[in-house]
Structure formats: C-alpha cells, structure tokens
C-alpha positions as a Markdown table, in Angstrom:
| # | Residue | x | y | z |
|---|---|---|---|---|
| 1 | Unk | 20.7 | 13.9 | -14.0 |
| 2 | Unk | 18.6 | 12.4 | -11.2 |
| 3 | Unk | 18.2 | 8.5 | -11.5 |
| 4 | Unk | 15.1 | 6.7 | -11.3 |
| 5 | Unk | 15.5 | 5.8 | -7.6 |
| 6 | Unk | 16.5 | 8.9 | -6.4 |
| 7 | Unk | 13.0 | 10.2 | -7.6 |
| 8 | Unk | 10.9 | 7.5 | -6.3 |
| 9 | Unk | 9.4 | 8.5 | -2.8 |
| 10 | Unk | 10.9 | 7.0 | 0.5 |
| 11 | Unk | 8.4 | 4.3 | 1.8 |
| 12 | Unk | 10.8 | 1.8 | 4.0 |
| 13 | Unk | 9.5 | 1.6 | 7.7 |
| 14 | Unk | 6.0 | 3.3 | 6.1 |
| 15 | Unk | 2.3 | 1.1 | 5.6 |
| 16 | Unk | 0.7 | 2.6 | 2.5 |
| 17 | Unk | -2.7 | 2.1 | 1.0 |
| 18 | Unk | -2.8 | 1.9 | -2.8 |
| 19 | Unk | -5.4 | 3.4 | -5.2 |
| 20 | Unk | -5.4 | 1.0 | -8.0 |
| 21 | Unk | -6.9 | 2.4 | -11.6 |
| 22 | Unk | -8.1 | -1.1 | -12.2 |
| 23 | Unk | -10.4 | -1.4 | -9.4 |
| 24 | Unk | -13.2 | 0.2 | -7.5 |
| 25 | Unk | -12.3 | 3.2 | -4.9 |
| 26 | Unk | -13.1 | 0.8 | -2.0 |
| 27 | Unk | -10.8 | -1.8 | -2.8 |
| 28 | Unk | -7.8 | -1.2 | -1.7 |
| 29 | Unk | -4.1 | -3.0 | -1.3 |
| 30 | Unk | -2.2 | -2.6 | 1.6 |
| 31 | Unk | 1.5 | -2.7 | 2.0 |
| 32 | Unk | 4.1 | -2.9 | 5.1 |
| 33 | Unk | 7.9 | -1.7 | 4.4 |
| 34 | Unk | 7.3 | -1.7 | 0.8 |
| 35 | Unk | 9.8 | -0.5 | -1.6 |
| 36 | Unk | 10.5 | -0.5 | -5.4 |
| 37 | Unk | 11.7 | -3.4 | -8.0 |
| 38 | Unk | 12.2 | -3.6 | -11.4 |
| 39 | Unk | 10.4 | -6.5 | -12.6 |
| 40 | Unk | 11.3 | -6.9 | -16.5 |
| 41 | Unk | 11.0 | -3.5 | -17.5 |
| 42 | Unk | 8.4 | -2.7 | -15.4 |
| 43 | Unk | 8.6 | -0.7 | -12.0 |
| 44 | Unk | 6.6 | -2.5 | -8.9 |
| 45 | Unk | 5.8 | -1.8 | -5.2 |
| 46 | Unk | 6.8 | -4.8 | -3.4 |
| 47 | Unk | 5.7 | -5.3 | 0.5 |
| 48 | Unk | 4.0 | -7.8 | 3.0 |
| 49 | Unk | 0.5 | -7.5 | 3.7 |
| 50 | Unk | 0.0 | -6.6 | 7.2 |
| 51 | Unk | -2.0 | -8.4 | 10.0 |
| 52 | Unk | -5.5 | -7.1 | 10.6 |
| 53 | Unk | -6.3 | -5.7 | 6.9 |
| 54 | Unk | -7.8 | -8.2 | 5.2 |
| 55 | Unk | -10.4 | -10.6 | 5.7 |
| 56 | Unk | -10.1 | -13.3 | 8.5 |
| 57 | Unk | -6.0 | -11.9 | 8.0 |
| 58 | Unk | -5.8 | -14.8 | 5.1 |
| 59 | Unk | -3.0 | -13.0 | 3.3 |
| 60 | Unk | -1.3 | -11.8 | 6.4 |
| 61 | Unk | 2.4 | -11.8 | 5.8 |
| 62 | Unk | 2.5 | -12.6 | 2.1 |
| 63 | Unk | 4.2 | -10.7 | -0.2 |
| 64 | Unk | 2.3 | -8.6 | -2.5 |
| 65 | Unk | 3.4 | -6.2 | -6.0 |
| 66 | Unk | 1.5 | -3.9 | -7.8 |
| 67 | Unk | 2.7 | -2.4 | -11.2 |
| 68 | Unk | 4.1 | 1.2 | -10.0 |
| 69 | Unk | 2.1 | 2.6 | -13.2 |
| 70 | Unk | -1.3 | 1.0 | -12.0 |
| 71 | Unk | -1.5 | 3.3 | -8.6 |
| 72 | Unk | -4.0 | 6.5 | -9.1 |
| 73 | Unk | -2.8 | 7.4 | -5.6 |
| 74 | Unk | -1.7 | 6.4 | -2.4 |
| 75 | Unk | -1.7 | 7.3 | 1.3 |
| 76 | Unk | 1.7 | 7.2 | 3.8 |
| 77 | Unk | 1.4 | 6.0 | 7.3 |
| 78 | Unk | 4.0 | 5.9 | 9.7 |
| 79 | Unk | 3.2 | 2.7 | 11.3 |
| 80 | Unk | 0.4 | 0.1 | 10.8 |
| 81 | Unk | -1.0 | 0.9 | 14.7 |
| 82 | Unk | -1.6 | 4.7 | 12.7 |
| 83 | Unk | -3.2 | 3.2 | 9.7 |
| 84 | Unk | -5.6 | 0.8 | 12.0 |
| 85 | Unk | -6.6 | 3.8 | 14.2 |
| 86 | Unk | -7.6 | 6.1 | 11.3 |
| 87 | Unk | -9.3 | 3.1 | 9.5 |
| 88 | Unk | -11.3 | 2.8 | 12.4 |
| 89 | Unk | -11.9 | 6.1 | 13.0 |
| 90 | Unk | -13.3 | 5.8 | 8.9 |
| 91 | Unk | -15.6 | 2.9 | 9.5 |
| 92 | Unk | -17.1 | 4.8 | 12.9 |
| 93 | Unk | -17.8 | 7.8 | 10.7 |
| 94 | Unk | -18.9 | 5.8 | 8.3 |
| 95 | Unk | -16.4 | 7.0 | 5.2 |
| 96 | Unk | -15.3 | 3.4 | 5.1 |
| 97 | Unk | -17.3 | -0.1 | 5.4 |
C-alpha cells in the first residue's frame, strides 16, 4: 500500500501558485521549493515566498504554509524566471491585474 508521501506530487526545485478555497480567484499564494509537512495532524505546503510576487517584495523570503486541504488548485512552474514571464505575459493580455 502506497504511503501518504509517495502520493503527494513532486514539487522540490518547482514555484507554484496556489488556489485557496478561502479566498477570491485573484488572490493567490506563491511558493518557491515547497514541499509537504505534517503540522499536527494536518498536511501543509511549506515554501519561501519568492522575490518579485508580492507587493513592494515585503514578504520576500519568508516562509509561508497553507493547509494542503485548503488548495482548490494549483499551477507547476519550473523556475520562478517561467512563472514571472507568463505572469507578465497575463497582465499584458489583461487575464491578470
């Protein structure tokens, strides 16, 4: 029988933007080299907030968890240079503000 970490998805090395189901589509949290940790009994992603994605970069490099079973989705990005460039690829279109 598979254990709980062996079905829990690969994100080290990986930026990922979270979908919370406790908070407006357009406000996101974004995570660098994240990875899973029991807190309690609870299951959290745990990962630094990365440079250039938050306002005047006031939470850059703090350590940020969100409750595993709070995430309505979530996007992968191989590094936080691909995440920036699609972000503002978004705004330009005008699919994010």
């Amino acid at each position: 029988m598979p254990t709980i970490s062996t079905r829990l998805p690969n994100l080290s090395g990986k930026v990922v933007v979270l979908y919370l189901a406790n908070r407006n589509y357009e406000h996101v949290v974004v995570m660098e080299d994240p990875i899973f940790e029991l807190n309690g009994e609870r299951l959290f992603l745990c990962g630094a907030i990365p440079d250039g994605v938050s306002p005047n970069d006031w939470a850059a490099g703090i350590r940020s968890s969100v409750a595993w079973d709070q995430v309505e989705e979530y996007l992968v990005f191989d590094s936080l240079e691909d995440y920036l460039s699609r972000a503002a690829l978004a705004v330009e279109e005008g699919y994010l503000q």
